[in-house]
Backbone as CSV, one residue per row, in Angstrom:
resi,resn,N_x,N_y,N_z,CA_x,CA_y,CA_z,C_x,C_y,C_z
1,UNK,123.346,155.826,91.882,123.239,157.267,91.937,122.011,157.614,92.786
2,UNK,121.935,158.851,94.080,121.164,158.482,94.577,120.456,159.793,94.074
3,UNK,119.298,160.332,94.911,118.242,161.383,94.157,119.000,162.590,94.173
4,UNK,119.584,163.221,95.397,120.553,164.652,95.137,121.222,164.300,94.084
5,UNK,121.888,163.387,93.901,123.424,163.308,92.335,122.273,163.866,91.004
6,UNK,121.512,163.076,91.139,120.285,162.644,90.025,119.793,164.404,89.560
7,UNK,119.616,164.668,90.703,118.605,166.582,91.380,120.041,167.017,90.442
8,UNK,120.790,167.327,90.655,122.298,168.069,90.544,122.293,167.763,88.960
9,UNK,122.440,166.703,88.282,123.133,166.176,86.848,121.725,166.932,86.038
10,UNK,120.370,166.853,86.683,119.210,167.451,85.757,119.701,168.766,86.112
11,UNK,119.881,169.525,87.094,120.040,171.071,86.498,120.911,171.067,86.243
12,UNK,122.155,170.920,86.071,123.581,170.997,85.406,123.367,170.941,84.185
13,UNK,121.971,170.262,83.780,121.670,169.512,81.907,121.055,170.610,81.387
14,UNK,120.083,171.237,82.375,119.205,172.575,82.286,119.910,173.831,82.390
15,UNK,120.769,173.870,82.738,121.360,175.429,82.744,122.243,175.271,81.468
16,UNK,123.264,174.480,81.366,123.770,174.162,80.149,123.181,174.263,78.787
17,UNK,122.013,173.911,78.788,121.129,174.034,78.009,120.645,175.273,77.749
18,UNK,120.205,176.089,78.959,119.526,177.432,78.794,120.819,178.186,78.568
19,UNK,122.122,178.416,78.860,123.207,179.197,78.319,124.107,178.987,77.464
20,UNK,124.018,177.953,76.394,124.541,177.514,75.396,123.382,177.614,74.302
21,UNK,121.892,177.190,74.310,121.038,177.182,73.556,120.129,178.227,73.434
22,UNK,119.689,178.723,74.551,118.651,179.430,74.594,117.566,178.825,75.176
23,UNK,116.309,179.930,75.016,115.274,179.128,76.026,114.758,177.783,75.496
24,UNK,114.812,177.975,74.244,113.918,176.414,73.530,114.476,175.421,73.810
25,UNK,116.199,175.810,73.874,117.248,174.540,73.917,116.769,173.946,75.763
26,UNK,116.340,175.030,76.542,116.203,174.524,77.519,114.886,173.790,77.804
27,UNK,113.619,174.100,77.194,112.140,173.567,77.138,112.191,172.632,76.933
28,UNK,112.826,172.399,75.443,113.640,171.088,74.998,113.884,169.871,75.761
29,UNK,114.794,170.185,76.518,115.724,169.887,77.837,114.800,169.155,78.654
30,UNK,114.008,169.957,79.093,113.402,170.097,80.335,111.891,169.182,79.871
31,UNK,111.638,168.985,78.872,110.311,168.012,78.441,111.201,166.709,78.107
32,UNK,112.037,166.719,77.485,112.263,165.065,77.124,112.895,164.528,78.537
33,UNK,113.509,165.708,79.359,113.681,165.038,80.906,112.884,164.561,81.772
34,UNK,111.853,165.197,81.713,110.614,164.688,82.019,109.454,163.851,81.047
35,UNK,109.853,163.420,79.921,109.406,161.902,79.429,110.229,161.005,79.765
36,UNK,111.419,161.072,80.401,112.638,159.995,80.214,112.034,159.824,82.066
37,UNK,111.771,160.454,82.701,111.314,160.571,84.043,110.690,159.452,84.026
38,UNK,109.419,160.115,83.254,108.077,158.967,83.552,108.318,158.016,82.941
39,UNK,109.353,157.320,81.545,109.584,156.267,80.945,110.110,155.831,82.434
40,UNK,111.057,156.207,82.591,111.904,155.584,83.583,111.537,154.998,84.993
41,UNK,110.270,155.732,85.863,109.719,155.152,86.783,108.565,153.873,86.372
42,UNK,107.952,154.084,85.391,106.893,153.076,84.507,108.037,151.806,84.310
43,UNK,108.693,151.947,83.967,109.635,150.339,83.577,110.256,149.729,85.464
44,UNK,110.706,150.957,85.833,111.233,150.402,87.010,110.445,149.950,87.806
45,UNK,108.515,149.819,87.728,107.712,150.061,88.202,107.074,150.915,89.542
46,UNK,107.970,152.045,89.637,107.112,152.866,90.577,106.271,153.370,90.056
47,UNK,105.551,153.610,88.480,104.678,154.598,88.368,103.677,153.466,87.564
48,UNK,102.694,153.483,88.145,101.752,152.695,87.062,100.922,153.147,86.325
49,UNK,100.907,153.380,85.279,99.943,154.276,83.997,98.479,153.204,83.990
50,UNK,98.497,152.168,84.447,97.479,151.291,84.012,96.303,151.432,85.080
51,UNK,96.863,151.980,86.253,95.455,152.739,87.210,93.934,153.271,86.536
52,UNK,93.399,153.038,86.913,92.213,153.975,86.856,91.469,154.361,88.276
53,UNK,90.534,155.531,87.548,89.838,155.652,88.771,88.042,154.861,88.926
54,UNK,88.334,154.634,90.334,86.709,153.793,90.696,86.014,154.784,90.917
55,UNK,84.405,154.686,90.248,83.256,155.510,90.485,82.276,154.708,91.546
């Protein structure tokens, strides 16, 4: 699946959400999509949490 399909299936999840649930159903939505984000780049390793910064 490439990033447009990916772009498309998250707002399709988000509007669904905001007109079936309401706004919370969509906040909802829209935060665990974005923990499943950052789970998801951290395992695949594009995102590395273990950085710090040099002084």
């Amino acid at each position: 699946m490439n990033t447009a399909m990916t772009g498309l299936a998250s707002g399709m999840a988000l509007g669904f959400a905001a007109y079936f649930g309401g706004f919370w159903a969509f906040l909802l939505v829209l935060v665990l999509g974005a923990v499943g984000l950052i789970v998801g780049l951290a395992v695949q390793g594009d995102l590395d949490l273990r950085t710090r910064r040099q002084r």
